[in-house]
DOLUMNU-463002 format. One record per residue: x, y, z of N, C-alpha, C in turn; residue in one letter; residue number from 1. Coordinates in steps of 0.2 Angstrom, whole numbers, plus 2048, in hexadecimal, padded with zeros to 3 digits. Layout:
N
  n_X  n_Y  n_Z  ca_X  ca_Y  ca_Z  c_X  c_Y  c_Z  resn  resi
    X    Y    Z     X     Y     Z    X    Y    Z     A   NUM
...
REM end
This chain:
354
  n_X  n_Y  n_Z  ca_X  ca_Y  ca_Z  c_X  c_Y  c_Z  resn  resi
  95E  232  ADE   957   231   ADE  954  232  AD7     X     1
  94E  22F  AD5   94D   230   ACF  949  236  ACD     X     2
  948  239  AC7   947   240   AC5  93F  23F  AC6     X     3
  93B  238  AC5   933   238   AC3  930  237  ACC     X     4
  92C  23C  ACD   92A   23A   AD5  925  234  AD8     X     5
  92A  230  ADC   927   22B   AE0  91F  227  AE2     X     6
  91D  225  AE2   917   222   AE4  917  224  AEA     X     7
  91D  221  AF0   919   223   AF6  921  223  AFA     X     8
  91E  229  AFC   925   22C   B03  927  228  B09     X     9
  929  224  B08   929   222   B11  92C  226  B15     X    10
  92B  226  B19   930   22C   B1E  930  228  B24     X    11
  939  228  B27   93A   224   B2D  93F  22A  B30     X    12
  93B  22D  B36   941   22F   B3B  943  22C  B3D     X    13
  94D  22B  B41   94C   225   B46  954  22C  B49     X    14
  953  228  B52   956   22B   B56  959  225  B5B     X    15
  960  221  B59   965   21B   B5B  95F  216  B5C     X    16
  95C  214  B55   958   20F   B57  95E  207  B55     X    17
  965  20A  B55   969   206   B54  968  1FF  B4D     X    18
  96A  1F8  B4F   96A   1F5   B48  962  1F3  B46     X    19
  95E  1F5  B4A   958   1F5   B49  955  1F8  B42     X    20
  95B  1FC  B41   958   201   B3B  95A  1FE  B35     X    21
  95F  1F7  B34   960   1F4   B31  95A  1F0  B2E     X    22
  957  1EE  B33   952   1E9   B31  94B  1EB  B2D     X    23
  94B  1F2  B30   946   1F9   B2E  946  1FA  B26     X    24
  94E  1FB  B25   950   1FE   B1E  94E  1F8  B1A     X    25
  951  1F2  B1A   94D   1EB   B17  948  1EA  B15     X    26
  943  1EA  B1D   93D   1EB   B1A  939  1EF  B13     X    27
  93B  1F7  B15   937   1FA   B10  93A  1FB  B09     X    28
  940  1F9  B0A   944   1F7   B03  942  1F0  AFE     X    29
  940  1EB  B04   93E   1E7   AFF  938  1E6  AFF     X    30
  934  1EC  AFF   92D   1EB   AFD  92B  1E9  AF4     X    31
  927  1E6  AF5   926   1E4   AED  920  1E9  AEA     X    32
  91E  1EF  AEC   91D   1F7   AEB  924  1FA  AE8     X    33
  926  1FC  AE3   92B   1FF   ADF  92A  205  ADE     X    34
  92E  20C  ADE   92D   212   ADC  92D  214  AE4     X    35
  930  214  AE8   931   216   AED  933  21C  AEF     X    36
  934  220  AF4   938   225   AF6  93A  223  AFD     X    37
  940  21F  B00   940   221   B07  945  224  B0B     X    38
  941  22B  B0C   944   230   B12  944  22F  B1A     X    39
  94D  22F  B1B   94F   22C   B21  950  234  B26     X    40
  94E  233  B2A   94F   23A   B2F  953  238  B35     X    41
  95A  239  B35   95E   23B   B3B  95E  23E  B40     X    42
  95A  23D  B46   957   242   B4B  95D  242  B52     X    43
  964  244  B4E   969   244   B54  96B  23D  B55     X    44
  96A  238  B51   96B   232   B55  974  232  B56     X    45
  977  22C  B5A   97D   22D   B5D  97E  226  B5D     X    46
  97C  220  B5A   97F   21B   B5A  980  218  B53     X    47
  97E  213  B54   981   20E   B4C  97C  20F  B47     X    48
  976  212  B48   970   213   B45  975  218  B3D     X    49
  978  21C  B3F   97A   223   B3B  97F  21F  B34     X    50
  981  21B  B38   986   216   B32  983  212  B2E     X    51
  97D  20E  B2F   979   20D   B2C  974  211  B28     X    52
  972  214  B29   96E   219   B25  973  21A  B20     X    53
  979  21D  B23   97E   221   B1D  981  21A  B17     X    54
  981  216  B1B   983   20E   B17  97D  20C  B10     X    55
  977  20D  B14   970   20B   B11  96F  212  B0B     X    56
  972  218  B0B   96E   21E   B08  974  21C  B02     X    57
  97B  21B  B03   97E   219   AFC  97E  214  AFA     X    58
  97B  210  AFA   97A   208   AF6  970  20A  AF4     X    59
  96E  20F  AF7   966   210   AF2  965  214  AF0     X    60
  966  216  AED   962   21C   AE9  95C  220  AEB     X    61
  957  21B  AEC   951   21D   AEF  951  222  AF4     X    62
  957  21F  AF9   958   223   B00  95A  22B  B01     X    63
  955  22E  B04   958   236   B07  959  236  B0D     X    64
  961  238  B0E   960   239   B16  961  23E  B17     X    65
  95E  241  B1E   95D   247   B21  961  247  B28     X    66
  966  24C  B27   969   24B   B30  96A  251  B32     X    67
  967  24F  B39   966   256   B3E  968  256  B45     X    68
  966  25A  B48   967   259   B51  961  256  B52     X    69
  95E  255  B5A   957   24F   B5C  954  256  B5C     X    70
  94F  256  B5A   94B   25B   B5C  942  257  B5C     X    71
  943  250  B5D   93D   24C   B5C  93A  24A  B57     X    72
  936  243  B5A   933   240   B54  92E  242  B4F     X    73
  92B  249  B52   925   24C   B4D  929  252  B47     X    74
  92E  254  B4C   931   259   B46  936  257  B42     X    75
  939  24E  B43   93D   24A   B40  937  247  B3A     X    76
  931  247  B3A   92D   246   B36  92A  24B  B30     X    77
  92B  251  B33   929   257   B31  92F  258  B2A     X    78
  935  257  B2D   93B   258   B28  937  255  B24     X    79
  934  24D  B25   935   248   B1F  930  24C  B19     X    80
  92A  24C  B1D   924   24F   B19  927  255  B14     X    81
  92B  258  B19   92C   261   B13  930  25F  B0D     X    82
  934  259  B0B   935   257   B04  933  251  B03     X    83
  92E  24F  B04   92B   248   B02  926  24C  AFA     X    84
  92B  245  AF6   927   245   AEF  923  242  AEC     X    85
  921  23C  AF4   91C   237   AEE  914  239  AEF     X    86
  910  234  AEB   908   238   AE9  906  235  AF3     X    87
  908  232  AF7   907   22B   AFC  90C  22D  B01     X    88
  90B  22F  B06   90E   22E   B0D  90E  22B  B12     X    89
  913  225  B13   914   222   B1A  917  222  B1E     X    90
  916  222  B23   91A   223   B29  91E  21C  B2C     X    91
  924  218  B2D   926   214   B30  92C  215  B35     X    92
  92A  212  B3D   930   213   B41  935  20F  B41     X    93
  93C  213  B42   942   210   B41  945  208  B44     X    94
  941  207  B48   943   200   B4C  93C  1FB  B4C     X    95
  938  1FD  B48   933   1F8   B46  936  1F5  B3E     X    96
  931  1EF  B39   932   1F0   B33  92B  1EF  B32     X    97
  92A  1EC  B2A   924   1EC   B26  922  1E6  B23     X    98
  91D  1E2  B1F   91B   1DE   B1D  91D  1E0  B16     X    99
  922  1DB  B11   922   1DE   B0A  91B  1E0  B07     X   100
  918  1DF  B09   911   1E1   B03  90F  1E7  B09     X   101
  90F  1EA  B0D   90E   1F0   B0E  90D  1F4  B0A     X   102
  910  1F8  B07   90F   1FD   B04  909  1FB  AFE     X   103
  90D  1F8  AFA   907   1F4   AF5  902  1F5  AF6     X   104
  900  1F2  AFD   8F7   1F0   B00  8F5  1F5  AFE     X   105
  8F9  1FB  B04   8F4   1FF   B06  8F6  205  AFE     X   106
  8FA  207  AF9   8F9   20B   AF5  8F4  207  AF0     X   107
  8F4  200  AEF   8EE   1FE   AEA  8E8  1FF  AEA     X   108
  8E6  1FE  AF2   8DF   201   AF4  8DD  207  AF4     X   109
  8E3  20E  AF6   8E2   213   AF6  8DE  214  AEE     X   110
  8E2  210  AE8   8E3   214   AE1  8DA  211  AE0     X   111
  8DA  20A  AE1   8D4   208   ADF  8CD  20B  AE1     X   112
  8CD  20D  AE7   8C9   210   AEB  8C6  218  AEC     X   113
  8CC  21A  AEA   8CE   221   AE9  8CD  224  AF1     X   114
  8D1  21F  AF4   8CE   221   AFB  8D4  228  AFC     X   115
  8D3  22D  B03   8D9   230   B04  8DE  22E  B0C     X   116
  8DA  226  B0D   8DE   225   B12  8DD  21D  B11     X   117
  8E1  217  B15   8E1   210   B14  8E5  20E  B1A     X   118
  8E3  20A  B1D   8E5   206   B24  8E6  200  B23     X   119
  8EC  1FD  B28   8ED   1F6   B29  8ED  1F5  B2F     X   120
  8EF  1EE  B30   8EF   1EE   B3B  8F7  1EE  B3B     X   121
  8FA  1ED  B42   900   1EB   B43  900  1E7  B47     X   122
  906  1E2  B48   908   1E0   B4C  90D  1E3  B53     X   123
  90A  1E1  B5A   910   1E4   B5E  912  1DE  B65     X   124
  915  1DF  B67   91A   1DC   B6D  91E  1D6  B6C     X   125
  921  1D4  B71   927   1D1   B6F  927  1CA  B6B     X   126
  91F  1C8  B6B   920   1C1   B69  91E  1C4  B60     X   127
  91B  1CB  B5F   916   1D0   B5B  910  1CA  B5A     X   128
  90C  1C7  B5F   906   1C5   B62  900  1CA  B5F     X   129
  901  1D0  B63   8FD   1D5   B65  8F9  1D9  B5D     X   130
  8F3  1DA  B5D   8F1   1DB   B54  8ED  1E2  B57     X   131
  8EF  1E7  B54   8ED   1EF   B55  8EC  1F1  B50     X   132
  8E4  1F3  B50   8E1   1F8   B4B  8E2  200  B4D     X   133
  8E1  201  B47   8DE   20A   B49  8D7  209  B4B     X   134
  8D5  207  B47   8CC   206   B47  8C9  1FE  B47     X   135
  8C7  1F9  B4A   8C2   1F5   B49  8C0  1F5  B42     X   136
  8C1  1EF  B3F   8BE   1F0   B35  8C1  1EB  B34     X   137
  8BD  1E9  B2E   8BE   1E3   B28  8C3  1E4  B26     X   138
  8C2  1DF  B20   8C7   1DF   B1C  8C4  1E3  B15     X   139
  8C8  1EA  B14   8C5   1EF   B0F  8BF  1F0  B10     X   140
  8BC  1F3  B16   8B9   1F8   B17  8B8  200  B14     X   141
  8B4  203  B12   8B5   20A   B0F  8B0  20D  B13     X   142
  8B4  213  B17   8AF   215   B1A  8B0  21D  B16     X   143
  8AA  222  B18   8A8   226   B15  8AA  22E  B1C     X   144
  8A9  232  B1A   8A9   239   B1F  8A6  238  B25     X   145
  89F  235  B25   89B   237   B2A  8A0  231  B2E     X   146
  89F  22B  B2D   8A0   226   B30  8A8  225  B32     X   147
  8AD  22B  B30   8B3   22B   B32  8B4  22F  B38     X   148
  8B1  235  B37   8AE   23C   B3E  8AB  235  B43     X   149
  8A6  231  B42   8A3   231   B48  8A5  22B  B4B     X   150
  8AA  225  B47   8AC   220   B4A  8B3  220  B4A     X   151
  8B8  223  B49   8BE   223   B49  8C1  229  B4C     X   152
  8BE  22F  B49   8C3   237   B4A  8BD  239  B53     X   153
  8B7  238  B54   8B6   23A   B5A  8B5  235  B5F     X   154
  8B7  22C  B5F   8B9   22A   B64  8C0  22C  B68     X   155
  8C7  22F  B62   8CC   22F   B62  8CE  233  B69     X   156
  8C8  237  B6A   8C9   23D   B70  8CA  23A  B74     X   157
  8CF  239  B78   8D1   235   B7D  8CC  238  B83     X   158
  8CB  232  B87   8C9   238   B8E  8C2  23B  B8F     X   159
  8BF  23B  B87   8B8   23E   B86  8B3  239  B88     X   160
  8AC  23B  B8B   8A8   237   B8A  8A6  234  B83     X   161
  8AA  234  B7D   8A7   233   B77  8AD  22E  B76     X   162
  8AF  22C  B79   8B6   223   B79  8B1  21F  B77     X   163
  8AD  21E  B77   8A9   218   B77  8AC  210  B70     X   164
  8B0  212  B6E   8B2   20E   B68  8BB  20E  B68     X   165
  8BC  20A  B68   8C5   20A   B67  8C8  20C  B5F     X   166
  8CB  210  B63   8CE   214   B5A  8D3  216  B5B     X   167
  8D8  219  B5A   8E0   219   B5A  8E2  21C  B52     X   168
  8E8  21F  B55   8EC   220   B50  8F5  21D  B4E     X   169
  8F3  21A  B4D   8FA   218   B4C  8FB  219  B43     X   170
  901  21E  B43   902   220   B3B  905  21A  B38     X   171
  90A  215  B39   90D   210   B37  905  20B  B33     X   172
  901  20D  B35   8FA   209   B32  8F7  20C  B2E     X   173
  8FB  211  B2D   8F7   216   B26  8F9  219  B24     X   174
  8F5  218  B1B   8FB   21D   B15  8F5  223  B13     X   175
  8F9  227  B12   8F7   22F   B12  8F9  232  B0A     X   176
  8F4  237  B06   8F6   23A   B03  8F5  241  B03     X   177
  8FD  241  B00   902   248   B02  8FF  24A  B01     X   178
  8FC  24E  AFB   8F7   254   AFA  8F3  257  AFD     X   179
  8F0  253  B01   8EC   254   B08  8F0  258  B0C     X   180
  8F5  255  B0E   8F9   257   B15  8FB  25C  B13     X   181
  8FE  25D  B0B   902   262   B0B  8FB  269  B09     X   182
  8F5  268  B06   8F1   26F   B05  8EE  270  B0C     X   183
  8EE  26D  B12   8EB   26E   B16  8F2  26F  B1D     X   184
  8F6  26D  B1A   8FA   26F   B1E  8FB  26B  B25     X   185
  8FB  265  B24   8FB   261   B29  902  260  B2C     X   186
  906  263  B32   909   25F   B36  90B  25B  B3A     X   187
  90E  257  B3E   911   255   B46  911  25B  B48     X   188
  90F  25B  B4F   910   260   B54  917  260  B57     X   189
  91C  265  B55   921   266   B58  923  265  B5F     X   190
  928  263  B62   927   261   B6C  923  25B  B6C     X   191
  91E  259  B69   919   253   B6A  91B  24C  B69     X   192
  91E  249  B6C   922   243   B6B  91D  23C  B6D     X   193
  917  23E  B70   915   237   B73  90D  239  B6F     X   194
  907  233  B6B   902   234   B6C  902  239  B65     X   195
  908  23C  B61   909   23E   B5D  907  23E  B54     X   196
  905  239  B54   903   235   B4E  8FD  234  B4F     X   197
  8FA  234  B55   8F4   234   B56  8F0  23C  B54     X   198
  8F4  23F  B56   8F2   246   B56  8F2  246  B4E     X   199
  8F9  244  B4A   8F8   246   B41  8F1  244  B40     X   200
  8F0  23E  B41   8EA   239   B3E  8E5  23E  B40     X   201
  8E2  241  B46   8DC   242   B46  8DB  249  B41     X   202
  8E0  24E  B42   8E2   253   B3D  8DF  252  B36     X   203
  8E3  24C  B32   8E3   249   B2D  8DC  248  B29     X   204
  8D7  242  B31   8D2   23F   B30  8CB  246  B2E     X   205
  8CB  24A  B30   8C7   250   B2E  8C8  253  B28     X   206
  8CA  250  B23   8CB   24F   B1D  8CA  24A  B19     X   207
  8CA  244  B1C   8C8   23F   B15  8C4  23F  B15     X   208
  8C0  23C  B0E   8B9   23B   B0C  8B8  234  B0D     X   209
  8BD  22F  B0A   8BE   22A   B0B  8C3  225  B0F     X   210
  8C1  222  B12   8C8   21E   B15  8C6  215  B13     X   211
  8CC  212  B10   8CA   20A   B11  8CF  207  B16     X   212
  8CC  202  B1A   8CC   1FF   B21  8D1  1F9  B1E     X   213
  8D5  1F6  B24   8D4   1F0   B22  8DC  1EC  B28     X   214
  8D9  1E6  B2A   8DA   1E5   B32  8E2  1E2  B2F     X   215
  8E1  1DF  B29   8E8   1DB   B29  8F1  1DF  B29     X   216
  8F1  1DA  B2F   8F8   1DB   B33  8FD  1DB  B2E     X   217
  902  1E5  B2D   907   1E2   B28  90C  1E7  B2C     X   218
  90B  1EA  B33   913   1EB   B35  914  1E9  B3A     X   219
  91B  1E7  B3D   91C   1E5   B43  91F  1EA  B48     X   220
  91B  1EB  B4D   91E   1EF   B50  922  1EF  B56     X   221
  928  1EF  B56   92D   1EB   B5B  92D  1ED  B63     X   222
  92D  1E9  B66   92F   1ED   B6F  939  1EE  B6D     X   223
  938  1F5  B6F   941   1F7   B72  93F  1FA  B78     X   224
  945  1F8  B7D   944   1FB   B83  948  204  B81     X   225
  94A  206  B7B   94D   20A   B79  947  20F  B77     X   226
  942  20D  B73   93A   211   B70  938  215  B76     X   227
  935  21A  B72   933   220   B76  92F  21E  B7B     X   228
  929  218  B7A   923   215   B7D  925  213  B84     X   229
  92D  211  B82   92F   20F   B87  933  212  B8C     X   230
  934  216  B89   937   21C   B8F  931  222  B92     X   231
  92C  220  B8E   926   224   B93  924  21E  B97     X   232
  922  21A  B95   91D   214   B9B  922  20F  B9E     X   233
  924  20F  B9B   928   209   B9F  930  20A  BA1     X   234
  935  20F  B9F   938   211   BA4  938  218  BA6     X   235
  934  21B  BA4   933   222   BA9  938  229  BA7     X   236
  93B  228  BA2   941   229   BA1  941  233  B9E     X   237
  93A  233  B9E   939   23B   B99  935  23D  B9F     X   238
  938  244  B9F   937   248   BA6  932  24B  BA5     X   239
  92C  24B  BAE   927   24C   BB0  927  254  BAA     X   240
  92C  257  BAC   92A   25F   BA6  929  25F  B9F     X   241
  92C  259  B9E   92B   256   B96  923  254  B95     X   242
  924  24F  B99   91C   24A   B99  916  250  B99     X   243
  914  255  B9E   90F   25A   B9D  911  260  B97     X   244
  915  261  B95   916   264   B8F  913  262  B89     X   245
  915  25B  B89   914   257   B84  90B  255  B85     X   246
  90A  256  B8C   901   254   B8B  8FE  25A  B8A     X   247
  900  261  B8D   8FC   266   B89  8FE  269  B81     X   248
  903  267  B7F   903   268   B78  8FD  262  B74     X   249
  8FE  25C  B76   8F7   259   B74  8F1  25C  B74     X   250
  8F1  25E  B7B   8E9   260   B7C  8E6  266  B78     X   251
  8ED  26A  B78   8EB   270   B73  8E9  26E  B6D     X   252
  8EE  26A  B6A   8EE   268   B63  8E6  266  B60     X   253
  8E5  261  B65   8DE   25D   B61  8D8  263  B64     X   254
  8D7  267  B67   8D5   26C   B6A  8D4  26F  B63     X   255
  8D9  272  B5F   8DB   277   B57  8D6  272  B53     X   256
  8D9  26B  B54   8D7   265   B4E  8D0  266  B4E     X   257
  8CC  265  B55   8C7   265   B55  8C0  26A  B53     X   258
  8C3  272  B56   8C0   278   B54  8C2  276  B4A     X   259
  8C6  275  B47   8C8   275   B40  8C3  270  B3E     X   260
  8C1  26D  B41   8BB   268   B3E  8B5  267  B3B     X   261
  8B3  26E  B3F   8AD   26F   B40  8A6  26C  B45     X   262
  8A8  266  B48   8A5   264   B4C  8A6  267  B53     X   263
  8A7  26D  B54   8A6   26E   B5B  89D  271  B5C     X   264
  89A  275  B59   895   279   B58  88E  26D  B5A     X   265
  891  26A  B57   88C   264   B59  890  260  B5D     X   266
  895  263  B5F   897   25D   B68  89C  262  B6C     X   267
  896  268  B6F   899   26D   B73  899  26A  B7C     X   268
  897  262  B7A   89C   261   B82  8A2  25E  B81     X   269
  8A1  25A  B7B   8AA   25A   B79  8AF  260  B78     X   270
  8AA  263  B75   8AF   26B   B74  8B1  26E  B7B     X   271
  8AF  26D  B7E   8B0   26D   B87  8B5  26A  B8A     X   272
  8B6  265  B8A   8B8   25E   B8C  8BF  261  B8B     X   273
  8C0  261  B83   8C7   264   B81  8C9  26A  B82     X   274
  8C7  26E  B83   8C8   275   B87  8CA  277  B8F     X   275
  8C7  272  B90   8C9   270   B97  8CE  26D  B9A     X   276
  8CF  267  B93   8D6   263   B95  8DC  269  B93     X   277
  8DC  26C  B8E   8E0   272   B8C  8E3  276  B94     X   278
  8DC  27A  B94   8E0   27F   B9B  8E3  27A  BA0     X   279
  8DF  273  BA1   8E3   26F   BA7  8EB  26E  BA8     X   280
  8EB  26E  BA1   8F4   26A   B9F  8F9  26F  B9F     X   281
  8F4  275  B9A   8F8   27D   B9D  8FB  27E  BA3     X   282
  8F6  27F  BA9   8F9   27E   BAF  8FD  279  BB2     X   283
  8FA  273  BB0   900   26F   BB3  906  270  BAF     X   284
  907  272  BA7   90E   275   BA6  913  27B  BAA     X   285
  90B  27C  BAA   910   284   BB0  911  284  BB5     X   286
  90F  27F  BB9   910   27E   BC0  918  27A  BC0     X   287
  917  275  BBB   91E   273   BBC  923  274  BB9     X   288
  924  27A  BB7   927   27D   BB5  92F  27F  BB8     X   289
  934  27B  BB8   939   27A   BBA  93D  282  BBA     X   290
  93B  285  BB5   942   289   BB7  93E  290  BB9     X   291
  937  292  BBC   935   296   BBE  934  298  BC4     X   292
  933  29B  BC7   932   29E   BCF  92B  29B  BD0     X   293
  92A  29A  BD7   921   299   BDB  91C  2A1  BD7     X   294
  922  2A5  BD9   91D   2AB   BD7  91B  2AD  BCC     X   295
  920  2AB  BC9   920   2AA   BC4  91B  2A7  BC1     X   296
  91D  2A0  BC4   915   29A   BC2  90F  29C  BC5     X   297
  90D  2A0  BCA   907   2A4   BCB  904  2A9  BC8     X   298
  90A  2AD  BC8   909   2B1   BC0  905  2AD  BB9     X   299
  90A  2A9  BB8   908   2A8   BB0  901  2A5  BB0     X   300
  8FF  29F  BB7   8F8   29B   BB6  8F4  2A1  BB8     X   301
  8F4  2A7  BBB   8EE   2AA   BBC  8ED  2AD  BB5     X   302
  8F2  2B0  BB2   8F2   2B3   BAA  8ED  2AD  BA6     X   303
  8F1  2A5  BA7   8EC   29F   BA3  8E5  2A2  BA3     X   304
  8E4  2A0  BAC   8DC   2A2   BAE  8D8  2A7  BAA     X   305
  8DC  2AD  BAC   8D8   2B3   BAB  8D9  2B3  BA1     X   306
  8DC  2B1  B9C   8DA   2B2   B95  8D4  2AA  B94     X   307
  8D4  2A6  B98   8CF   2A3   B98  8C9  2A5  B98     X   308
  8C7  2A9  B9F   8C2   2AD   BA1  8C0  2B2  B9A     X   309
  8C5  2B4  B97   8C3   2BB   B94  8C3  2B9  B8B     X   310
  8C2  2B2  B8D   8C1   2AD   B84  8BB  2AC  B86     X   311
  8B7  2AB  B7C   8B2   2A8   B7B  8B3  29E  B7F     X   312
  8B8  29C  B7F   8B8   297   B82  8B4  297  B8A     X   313
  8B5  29B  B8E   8B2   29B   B96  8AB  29A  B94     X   314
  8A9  29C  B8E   8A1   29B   B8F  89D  296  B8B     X   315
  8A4  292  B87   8A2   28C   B85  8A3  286  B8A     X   316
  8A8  287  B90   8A5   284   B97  8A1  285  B9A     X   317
  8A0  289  B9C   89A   28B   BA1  893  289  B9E     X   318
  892  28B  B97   88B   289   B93  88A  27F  B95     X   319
  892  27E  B95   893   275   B92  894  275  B99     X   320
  896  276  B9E   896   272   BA5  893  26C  BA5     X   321
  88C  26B  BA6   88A   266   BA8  88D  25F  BA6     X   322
  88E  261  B9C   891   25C   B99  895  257  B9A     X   323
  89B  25B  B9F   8A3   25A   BA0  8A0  253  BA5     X   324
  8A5  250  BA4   8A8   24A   BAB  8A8  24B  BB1     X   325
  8A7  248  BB5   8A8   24C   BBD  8AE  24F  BBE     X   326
  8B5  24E  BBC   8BB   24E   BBE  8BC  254  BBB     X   327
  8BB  257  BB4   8BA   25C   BB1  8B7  261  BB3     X   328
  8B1  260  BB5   8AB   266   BB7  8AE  266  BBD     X   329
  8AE  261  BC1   8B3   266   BC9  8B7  26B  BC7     X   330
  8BE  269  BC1   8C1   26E   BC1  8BF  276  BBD     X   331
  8BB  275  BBC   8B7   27A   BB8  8B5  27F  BBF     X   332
  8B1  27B  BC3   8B0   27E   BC8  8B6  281  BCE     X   333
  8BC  27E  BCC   8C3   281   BCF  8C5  287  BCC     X   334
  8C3  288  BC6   8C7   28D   BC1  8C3  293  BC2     X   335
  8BA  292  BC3   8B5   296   BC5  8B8  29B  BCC     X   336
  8BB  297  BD0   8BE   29A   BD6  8C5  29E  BD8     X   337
  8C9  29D  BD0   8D0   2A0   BD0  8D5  29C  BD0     X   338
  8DC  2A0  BCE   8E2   29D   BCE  8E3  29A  BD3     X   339
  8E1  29B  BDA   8E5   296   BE1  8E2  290  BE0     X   340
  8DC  28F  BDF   8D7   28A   BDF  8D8  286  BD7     X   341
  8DC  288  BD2   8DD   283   BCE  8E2  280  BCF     X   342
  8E6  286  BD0   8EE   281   BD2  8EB  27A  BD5     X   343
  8E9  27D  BDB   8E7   276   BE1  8E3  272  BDE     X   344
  8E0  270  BDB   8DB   26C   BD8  8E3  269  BD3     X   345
  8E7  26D  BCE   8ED   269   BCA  8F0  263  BCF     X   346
  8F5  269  BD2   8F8   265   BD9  8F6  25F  BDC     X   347
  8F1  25F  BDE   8EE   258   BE0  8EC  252  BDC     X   348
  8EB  257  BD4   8E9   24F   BD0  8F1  24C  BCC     X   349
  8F6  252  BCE   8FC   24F   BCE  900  24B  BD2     X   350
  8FF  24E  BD9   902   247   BDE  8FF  242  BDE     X   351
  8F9  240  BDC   8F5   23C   BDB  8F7  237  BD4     X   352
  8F9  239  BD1   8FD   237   BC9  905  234  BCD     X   353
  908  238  BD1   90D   235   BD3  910  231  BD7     X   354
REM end
């Protein structure tokens, strides 16, 4: 690789996304964007994927490979990030590719703009028909702080009364600069495999002053019945202990991201909302918690309860009750009554999922 540091890091974990990673490596090699760095992350994969990489990492220069055991897509990204050289951060998944003038686009606008974020749309499904923003926007739009917070970072709260606008995080639609990430210390949530990029982004977006928008389609996002997306929705294949792991590690996270923002002190029934999905997901982790005792997992959720109870958070419910959803302030009112009474409120909105 070369001694003078790159323009912009792409970083590609991939785990047996097979010859798909052929068509990946292509793409961002023939970008007409020169000065590259692309870091590949071997996250345990076990098929044809490993020979390629190795095949693609000797004939480029450019290329860093990284090879580990699977430990997931967010801390296969993490590796990328902790020797990433360039001034520009992208993220690309292993079995999608890119439009040659990607990079180009989105690093020209960054430079001209001085933005510290820049979007494109993607392409997704089988026919790539389907046209997916992060954000509804023009073509080069520049939005500012306030109008970032109030149209982009607090629709993103899933689940909130504050959805009122389609926002999304898909990182594949956005370049990022490192020095941000890295003075602020931005990571992927460890364990967090689904909804994960969503969570960097919102992390991220409480830091730019600037962002430029812009709807035109430069990556293609491929259906594999092998993609993670596809083994949570569609064949079911990541287990129920997993799946609540994975949703209370989010709800934590953006919970941290949120208080980090400052905006909870002006949307204390958001600040609720998220406090309340936190405890929920906690118990339902420890309820189905595979390898413990009935009396074990009662133990732990009344312990949940009662550090709840005995936090500043109990009284930024109760102050914000009225705020919450109905579905939410019920269970508020179950956690008012004890650990028997929340389990049973969890329990039931889970065979009811089931």
């Amino acid at each position: 690789m070369s001694n003078f540091p790159p323009d912009i890091s792409v970083i590609i974990p991939f785990y047996n996304p097979g010859e798909a990673l052929r068509k990946c490596l292509d793409s961002v090699l023939g970008q007409t964007k020169k000065n590259l760095e692309v870091i590949l992350i071997n996250d345990g994969s076990t098929d044809v994927s490993v020979e390629i990489s190795r095949e693609y990492q000797s004939t480029h220069p450019q290329i860093c490979l990284l090879e580990g055991p699977n430990q997931g897509v967010s801390a296969a990204r993490n590796r990328g990030l902790d020797i990433a050289r360039g001034e520009y951060i992208y993220f690309c998944d292993a079995d999608d590719y890119i439009d040659p003038e990607l990079c180009e686009f989105l690093y020209s606008r960054m430079q001209s703009s001085q933005a510290q974020l820049a979007t494109c749309a993607l392409l997704r499904g089988r026919k790539l028909d389907e046209l997916l923003c992060n954000i509804p926007s023009g073509s080069d739009e520049v939005w500012d702080t306030s109008k970032i917070l109030r149209d982009w970072y607090l629709p993103m709260q899933r689940g909130s009364s504050y959805h009122r606008i389609e926002a999304r995080g898909y990182l594949p639609g956005c370049m990022f600069r490192r020095d941000i990430i890295e003075r602020e210390k931005i990571r992927l949530t460890p364990g967090l495999s689904m909804n994960e990029d969503e969570v960097f982004l919102m992390e991220y977006l409480i830091y730019v002053k600037k962002a430029i928008l812009s709807n035109r389609p430069l990556y293609y996002y491929c259906y594999s019945d092998n993609s993670l997306c596809a083994s949570y929705f569609v064949h079911k294949r990541i287990s129920r202990e997993k799946r609540q792991s994975g949703l209370f590690l989010r709800s934590e996270k953006i919970r941290i991201v949120f208080e980090k923002s400052g905006l909870a002190e002006e949307y204390p029934g958001l600040h609720a909302e998220l406090l309340i999905n936190e405890v929920y997901h906690r118990l339902q982790k420890t309820a189905i918690a595979c390898e413990q005792s009935f009396q074990e997992k009662f133990r732990a959720s009344a312990a949940i309860i009662h550090q709840l109870k005995s936090s500043p958070a109990w009284a930024v419910l109760l102050q914000n009750a009225v705020r919450l959803p109905f579905g939410k302030k019920l269970f508020l009112r179950f956690l008012q009554c004890g650990t028997i009474a929340s389990l049973s409120f969890c329990a039931v909105k889970r065979m009811r999922r089931e």
